[in-house]
Backbone bond lengths (Angstrom), bond angles and torsions (degrees), N, CA, C in turn:
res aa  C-N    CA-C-N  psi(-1)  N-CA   C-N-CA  omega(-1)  CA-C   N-CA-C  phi
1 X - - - 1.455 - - 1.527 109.76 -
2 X 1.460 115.25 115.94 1.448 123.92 167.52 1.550 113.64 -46.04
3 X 1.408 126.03 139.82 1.186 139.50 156.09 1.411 121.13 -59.14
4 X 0.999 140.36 162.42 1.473 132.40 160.11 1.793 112.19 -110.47
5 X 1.699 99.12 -2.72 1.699 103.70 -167.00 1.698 104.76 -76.51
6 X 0.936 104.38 172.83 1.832 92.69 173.14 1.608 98.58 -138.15
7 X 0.874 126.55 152.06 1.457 139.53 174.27 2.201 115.89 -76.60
8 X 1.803 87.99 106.47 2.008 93.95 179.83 1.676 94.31 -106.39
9 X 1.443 80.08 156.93 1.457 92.08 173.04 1.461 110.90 -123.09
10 X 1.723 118.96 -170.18 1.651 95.89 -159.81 1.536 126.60 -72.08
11 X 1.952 94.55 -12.07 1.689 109.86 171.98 1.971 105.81 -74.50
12 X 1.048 119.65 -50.57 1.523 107.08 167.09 1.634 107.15 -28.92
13 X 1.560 106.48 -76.95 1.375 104.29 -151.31 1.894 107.87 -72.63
14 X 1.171 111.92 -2.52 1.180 107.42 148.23 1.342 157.30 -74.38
15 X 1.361 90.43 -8.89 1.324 117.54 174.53 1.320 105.29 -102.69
16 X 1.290 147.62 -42.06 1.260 156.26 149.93 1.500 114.37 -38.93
17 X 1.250 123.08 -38.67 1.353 102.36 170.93 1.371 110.95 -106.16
18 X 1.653 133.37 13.26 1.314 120.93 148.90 1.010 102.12 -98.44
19 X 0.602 171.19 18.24 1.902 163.72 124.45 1.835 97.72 -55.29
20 X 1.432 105.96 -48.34 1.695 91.63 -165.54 1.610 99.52 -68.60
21 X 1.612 132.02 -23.48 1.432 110.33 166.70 1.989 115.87 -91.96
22 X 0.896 104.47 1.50 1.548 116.21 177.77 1.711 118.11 -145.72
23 X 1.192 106.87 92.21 1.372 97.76 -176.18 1.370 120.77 -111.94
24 X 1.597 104.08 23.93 1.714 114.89 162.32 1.067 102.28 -116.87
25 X 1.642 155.42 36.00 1.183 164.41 164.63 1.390 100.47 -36.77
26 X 1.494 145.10 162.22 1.072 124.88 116.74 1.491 139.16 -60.29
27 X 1.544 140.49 169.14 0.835 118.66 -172.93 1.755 110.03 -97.24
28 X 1.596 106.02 -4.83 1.582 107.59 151.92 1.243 131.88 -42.93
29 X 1.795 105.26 -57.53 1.310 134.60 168.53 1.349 103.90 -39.02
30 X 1.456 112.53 -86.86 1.510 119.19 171.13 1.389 117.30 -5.02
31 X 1.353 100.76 -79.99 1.079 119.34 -161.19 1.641 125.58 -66.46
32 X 1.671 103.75 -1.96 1.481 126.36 -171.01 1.823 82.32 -103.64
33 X 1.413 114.28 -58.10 1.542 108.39 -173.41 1.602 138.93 -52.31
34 X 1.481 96.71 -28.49 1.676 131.68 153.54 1.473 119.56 -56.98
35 X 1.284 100.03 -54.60 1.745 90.31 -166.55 1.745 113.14 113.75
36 X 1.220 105.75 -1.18 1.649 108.90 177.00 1.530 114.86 -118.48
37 X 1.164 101.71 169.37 1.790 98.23 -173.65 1.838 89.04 -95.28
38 X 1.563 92.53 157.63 1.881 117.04 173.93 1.925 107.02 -17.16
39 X 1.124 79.25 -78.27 1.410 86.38 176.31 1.761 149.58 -24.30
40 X 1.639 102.00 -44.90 1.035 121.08 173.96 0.869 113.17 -74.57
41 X 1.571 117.19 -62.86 1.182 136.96 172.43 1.461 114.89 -33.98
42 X 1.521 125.85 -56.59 1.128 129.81 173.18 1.905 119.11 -50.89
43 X 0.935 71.89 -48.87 1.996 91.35 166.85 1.715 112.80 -45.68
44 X 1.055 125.15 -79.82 1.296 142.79 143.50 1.311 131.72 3.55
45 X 1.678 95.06 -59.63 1.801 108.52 -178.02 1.702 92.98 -84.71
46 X 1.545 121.59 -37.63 1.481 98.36 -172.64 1.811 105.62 -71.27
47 X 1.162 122.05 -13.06 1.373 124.72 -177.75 1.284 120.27 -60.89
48 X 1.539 104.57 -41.62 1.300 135.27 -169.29 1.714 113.42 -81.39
49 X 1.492 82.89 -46.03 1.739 83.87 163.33 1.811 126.33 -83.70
50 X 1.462 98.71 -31.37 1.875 85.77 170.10 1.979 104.23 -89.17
51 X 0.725 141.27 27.31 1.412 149.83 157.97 1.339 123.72 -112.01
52 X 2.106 103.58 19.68 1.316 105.57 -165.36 1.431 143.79 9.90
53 X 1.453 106.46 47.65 1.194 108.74 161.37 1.782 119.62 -58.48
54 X 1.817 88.33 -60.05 1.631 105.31 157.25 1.415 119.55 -82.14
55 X 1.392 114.83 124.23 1.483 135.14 -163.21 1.260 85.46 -98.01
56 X 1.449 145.99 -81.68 1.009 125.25 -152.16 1.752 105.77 -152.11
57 X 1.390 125.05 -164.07 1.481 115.63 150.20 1.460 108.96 -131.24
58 X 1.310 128.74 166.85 1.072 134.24 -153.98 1.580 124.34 -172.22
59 X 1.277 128.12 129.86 1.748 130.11 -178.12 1.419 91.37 -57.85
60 X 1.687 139.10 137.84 0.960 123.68 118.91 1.836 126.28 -53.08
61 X 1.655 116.47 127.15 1.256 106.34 165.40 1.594 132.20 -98.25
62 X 1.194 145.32 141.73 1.363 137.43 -165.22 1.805 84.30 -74.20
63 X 0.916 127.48 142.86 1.554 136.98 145.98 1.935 114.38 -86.13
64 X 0.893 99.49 -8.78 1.832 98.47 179.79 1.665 92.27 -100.00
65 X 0.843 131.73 -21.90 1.743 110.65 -165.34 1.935 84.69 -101.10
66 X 1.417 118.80 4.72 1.455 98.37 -156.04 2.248 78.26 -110.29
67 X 1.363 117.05 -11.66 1.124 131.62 162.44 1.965 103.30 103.13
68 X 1.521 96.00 24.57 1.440 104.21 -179.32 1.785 111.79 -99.38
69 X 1.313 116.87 76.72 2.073 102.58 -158.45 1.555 88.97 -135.58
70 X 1.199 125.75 19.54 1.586 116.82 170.26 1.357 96.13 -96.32
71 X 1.465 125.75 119.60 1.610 137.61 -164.18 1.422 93.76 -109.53
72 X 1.103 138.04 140.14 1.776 134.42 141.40 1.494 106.86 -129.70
73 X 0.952 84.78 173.39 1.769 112.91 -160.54 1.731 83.93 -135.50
74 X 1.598 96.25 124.10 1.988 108.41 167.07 1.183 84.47 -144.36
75 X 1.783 93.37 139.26 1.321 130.19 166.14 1.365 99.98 -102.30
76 X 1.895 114.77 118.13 1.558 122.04 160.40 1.230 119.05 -94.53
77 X 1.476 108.00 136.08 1.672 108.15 156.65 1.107 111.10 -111.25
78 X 1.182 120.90 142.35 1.622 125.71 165.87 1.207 131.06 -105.38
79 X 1.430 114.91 136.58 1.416 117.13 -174.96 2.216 106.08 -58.36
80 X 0.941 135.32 -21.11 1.285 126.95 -151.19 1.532 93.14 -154.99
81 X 1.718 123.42 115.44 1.487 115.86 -178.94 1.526 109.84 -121.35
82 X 1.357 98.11 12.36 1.761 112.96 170.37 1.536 103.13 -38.24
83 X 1.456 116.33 176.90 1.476 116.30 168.50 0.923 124.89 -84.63
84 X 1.411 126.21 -4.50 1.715 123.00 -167.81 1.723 88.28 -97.89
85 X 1.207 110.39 -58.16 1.341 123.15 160.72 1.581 125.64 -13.28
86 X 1.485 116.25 -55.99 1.716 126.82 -171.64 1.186 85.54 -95.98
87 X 1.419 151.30 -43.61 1.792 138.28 173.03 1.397 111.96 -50.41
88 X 1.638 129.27 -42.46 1.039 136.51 179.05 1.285 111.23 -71.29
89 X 1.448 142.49 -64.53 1.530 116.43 129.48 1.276 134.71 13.81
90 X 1.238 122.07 -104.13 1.241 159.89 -172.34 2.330 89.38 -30.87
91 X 1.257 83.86 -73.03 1.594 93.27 -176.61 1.569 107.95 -55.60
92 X 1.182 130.82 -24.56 1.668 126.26 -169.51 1.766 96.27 -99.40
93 X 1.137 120.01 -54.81 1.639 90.06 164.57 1.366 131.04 -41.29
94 X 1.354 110.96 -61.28 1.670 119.18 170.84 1.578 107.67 -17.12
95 X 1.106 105.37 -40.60 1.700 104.50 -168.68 1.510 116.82 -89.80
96 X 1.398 135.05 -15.40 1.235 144.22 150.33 1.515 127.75 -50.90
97 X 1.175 122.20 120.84 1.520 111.42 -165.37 1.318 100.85 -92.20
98 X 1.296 133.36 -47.95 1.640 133.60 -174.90 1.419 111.03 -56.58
99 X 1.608 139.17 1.14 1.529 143.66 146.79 1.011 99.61 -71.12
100 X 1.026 136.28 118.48 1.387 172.25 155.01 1.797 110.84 -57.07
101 X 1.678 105.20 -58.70 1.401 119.28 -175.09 1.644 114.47 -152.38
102 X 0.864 132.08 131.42 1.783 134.36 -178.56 1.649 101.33 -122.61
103 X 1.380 91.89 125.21 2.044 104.73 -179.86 1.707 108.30 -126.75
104 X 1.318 98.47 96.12 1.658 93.09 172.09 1.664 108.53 -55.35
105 X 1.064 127.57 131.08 1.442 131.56 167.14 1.260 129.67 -97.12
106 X 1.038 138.05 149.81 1.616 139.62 161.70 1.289 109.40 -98.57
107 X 1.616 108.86 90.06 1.864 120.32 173.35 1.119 115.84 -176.03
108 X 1.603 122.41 -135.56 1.554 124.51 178.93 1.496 111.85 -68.84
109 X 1.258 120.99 -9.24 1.121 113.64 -172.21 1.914 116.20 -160.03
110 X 0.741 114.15 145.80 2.087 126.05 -175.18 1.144 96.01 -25.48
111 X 1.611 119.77 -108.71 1.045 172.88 148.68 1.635 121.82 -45.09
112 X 1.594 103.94 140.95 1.611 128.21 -175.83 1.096 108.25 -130.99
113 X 1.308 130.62 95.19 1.450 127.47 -169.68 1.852 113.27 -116.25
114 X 1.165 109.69 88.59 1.812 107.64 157.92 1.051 126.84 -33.03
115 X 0.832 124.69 102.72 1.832 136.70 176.04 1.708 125.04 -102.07
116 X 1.247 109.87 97.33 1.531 93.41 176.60 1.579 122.45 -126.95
117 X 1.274 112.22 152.49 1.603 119.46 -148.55 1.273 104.32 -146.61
118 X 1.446 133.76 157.97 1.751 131.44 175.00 1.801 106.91 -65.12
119 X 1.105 118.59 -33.12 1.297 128.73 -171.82 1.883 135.88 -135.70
120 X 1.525 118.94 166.09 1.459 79.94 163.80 1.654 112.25 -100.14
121 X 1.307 116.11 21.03 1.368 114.07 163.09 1.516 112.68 -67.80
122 X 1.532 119.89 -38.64 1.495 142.52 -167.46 1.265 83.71 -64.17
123 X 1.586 119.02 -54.56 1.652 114.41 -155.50 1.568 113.92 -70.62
124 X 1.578 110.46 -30.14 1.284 119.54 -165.31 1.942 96.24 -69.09
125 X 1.658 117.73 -35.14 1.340 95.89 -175.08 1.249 100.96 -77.73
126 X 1.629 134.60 -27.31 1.384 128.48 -143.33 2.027 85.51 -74.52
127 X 1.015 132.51 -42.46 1.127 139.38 145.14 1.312 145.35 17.99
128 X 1.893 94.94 -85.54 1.496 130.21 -178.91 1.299 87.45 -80.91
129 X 1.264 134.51 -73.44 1.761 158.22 -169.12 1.442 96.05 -38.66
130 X 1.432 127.81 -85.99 1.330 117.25 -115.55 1.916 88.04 -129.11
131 X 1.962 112.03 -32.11 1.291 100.99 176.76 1.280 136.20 -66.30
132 X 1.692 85.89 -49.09 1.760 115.20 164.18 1.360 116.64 -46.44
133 X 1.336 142.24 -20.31 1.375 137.59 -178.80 1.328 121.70 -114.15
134 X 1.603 107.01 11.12 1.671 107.92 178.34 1.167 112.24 -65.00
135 X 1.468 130.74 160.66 1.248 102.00 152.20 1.144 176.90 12.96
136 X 1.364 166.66 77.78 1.239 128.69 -160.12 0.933 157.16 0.81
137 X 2.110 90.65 57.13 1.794 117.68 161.34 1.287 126.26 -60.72
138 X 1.293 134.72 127.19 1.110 104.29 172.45 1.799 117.29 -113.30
139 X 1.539 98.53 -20.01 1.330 103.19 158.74 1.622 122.48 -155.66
140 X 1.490 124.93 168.99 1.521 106.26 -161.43 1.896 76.38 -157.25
141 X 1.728 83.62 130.47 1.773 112.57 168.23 1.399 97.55 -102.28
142 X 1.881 102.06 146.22 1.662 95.55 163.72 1.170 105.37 -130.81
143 X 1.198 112.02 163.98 1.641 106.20 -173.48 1.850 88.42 -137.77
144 X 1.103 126.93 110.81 1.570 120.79 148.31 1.270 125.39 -45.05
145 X 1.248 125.60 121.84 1.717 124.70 152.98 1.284 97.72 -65.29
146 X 1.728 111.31 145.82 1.260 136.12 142.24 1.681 123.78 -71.31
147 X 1.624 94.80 -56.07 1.571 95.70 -156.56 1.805 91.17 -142.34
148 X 1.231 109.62 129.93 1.460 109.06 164.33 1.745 124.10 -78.08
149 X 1.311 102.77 89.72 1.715 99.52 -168.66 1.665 116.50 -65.83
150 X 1.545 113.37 -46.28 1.456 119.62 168.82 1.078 104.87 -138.60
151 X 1.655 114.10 131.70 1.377 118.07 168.57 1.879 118.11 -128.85
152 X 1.204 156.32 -172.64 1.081 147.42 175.63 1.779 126.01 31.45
153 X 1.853 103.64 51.52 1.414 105.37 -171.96 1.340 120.65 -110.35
154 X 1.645 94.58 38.27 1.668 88.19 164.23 1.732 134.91 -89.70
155 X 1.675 96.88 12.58 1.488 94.27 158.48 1.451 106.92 -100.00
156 X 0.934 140.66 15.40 1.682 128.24 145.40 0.891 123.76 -84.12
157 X 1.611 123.98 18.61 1.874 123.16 171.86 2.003 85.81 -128.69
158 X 1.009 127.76 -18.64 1.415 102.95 177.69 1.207 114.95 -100.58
């Protein structure tokens, strides 16, 4: 069975985790912050990007200055976890914008879905509206965040 992982070395992951805190760098820059000349470096990042390592680039946006910082956390269960069942799922979240993130789980329950909204008035319709009618829900825990302690830490494993 083929892998899907690909083999970095310490110039990959150097470039991967300055890009993950700067990802309009130049590739001069880069390539001065690394330790390699233009060239390589350039070599590398297109490697990295057609070997989708790098998926894409992107603005991080603040959601609190944009007045979006009420976070929840719902735990789904579903009445039916057949396959036609978790696709039918699967596809009706996709279409909700206030999910943030959806995690099928292996435990008490399906699904872990991030939800974020200006309020918990926002949350109570996103809720009634849009949770309540997915699919074959059959029940949904919520848990409010308070405080975001760590978020975006995948440059502390590369």
């Amino acid at each position: 069975m083929q892998s899907d992982h690909i083999e970095i070395d310490r110039f990959d992951r150097a470039i991967l985790r300055v890009l993950s805190s700067d990802g309009r760098i130049s590739i001069t820059d880069l390539a001065r912050e690394i330790g390699l000349s233009k060239s390589p470096t350039q070599a590398r990042l297109r490697r990295l990007e057609k070997e989708g390592v790098i998926t894409g680039y992107r603005a991080l946006i603040d959601p609190i200055r944009l007045g979006m910082d009420h976070v929840s956390f719902v735990e789904v269960r579903l009445s039916d976890t057949r396959e036609k069942a978790l696709s039918e799922f699967n596809a009706a979240v996709s279409k909700i914008p206030e999910i943030e993130q959806v995690h099928m789980i292996a435990g008490n329950f399906d699904y872990l879905m991030k939800i974020r909204t200006q309020d918990m008035n926002d949350y109570r319709q996103v809720l009634a509206v849009k949770l309540s009618t997915l699919p074959h829900v059959a029940s949904t825990s919520t848990y409010v965040a308070m405080q975001a302690v760590k978020e975006n830490a995948l440059t502390d494993v590369i």
